[in-house]
C-alpha positions in Angstrom: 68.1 30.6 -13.5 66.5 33.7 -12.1 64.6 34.0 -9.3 61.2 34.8 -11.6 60.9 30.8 -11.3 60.1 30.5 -7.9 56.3 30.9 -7.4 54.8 34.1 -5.9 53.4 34.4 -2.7 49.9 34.0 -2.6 46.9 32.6 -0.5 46.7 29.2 -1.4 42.5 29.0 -1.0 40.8 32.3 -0.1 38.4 33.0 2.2 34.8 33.0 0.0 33.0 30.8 2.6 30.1 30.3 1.2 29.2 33.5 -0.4 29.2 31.7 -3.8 27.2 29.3 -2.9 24.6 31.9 -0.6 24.4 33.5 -3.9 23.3 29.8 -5.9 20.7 29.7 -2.8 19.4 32.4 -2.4 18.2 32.5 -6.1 17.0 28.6 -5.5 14.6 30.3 -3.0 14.0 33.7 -4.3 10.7 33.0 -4.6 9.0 29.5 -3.0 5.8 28.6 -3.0 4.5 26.3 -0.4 1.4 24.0 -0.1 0.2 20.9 1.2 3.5 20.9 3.4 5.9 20.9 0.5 8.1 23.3 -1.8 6.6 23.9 -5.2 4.7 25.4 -7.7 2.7 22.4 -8.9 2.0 21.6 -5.2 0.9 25.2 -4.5 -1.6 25.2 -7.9 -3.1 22.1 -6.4 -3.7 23.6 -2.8 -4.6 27.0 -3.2 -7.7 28.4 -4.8 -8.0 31.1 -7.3 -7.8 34.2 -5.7 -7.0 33.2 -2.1 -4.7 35.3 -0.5 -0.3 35.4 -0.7 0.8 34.6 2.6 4.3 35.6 2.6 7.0 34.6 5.6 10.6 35.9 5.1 13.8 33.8 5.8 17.3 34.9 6.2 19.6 32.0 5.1 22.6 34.1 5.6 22.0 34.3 9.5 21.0 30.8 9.7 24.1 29.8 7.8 25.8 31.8 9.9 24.1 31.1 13.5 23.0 27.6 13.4 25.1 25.0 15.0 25.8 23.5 11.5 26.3 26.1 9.9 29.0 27.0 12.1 30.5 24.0 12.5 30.4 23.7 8.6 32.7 26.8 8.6 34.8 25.6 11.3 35.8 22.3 9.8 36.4 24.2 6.6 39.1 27.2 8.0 40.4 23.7 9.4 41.6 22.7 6.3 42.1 25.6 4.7 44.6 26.6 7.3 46.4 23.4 7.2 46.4 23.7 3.5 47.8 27.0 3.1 50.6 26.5 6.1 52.1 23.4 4.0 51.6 25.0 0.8 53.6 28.2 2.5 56.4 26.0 3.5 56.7 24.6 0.0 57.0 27.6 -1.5 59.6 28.8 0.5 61.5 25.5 0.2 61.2 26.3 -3.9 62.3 29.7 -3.6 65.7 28.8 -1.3 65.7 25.8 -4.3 66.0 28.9 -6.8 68.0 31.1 -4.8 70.8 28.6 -4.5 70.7 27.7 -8.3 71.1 31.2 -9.0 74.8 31.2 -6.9 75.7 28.5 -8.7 75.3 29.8 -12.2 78.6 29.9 -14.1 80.3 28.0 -11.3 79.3 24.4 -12.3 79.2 23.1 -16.2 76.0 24.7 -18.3 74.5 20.9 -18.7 74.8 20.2 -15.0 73.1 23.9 -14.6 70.1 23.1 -17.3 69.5 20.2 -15.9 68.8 21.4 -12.4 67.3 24.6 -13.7 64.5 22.0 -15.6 64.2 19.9 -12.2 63.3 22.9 -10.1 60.9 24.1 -13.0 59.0 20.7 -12.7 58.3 21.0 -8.8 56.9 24.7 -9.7 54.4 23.1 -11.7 54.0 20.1 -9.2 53.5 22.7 -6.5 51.1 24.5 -8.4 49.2 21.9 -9.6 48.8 20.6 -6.2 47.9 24.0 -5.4 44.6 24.0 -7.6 43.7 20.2 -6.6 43.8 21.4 -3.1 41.8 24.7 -3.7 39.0 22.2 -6.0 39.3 19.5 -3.1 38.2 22.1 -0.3 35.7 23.4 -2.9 33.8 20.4 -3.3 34.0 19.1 -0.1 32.5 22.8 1.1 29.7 22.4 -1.7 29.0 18.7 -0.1 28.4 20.1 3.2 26.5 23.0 2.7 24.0 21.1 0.1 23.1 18.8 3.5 22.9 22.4 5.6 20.7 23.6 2.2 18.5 21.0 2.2 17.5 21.3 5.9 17.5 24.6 5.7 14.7 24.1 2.9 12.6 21.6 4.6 12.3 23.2 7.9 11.0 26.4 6.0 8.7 24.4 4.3 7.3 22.6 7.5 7.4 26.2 9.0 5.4 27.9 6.0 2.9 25.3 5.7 2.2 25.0 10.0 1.7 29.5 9.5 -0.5 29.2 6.5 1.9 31.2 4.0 2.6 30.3 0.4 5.4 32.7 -0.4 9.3 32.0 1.4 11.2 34.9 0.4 14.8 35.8 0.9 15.1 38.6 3.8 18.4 40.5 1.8 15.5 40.6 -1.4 13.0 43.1 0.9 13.3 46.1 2.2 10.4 46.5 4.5 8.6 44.1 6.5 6.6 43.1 9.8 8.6 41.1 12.2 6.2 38.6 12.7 6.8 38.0 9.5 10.7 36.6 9.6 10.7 33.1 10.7 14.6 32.9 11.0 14.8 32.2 14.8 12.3 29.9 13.9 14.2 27.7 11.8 17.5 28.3 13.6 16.1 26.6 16.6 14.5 24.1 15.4 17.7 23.5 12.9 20.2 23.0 16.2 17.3 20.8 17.3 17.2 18.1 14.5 20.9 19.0 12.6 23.4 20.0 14.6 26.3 18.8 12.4 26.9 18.4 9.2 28.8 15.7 7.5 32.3 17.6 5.6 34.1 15.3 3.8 37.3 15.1 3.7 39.5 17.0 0.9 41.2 14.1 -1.6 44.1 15.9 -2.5 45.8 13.0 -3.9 45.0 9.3 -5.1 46.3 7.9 -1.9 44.0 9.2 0.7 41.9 12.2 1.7 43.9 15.0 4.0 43.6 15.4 7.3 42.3 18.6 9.4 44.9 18.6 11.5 48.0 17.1 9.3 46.9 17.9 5.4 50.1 17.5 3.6 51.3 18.4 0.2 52.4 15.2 -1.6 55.8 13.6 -0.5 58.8 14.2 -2.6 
């Protein structure tokens, strides 16, 4: 068996944060109307009269994600796992590889059935590894997608209660203009009044397996 079927090195789960899901945002709120103290178009048809005035505020949700104390904590709890993950999934990979190594001495020194049939074991934990490598990555995933929807959602109906208290009926995403008055940026805004009313977020815990979701501290890949 050569060593082409121990898996490659690789980062288990990479480091996106929540870029992917900035982008999924910032497009939600690209453009948000605002009336009567809620987000919508239908609520801002109903409040506003033809021909008033845009009020426009600007929000940055990458600094808030970034700055608030849930959104830090958010990505704290997630390098958490991912760490853990990738450390155990590092170890197994090396404990294949030796697995492949030794096979290798051993071909033509033991009987060719006794050799196949080893060869085939070790090439079922390369799959096992590697499909526990893509439940792990999906497990993280959705647990990161859980977390930030709650950090979202705040994030959405403090601008709301911001816009409606200034009198504006356009939110739109700072990274979408280019110039602006200052007065006009409400991020410090929502960032402190964010840490006052959600300073955590709830992330759940990765299920990596049917037994039981993995811990921060002591994920580990499924017992052999």
């Amino acid at each position: 068996m050569s060593s082409g079927h121990s898996p490659e090195p690789r980062s288990v789960i990479g480091r996106p944060g929540m870029i992917r899901l900035t982008v999924l945002w910032m497009l939600a709120i690209l453009v948000v109307f605002v009336g009567n103290g809620s987000l919508g178009g239908e609520a801002l048809a109903q409040a506003r009269p033809v021909g008033a005035p845009v009020v426009v505020i600007i929000v940055d949700v990458q600094q808030i994600q970034r700055e608030s104390l849930a959104g830090k904590g958010l990505i704290t709890q997630r390098d958490k796992y991912q760490q853990s993950f990738q450390a155990d999934f590092n170890a197994a990979r090396q404990r294949l590889q030796a697995s492949d190594q030794e096979l290798a001495k051993q071909k033509g020194t033991i009987p060719q059935d006794a050799y196949d049939q080893k060869a085939k074991a070790l090439e079922q934990q390369v799959v096992a590894f590697q499909r526990r490598t893509q439940v792990a990555v999906r497990a993280l995933e959705k647990s990161t997608e859980a977390a930030a929807a709650e950090l979202m959602n705040a994030i959405l109906g403090i601008t709301g209660e911001v816009a409606n208290e200034m009198g504006a009926n356009l939110v739109i995403p700072k990274q979408q203009v280019v110039l602006h008055e200052p007065s006009m940026d409400v991020t410090p805004k929502v960032i402190e009044r964010l840490n006052r009313r959600l300073s955590a977020v709830n992330f759940p815990a990765p299920v990596v397996d049917d037994a039981e979701p993995a811990a921060a501290s002591t994920a580990k890949p499924n017992k052999k």
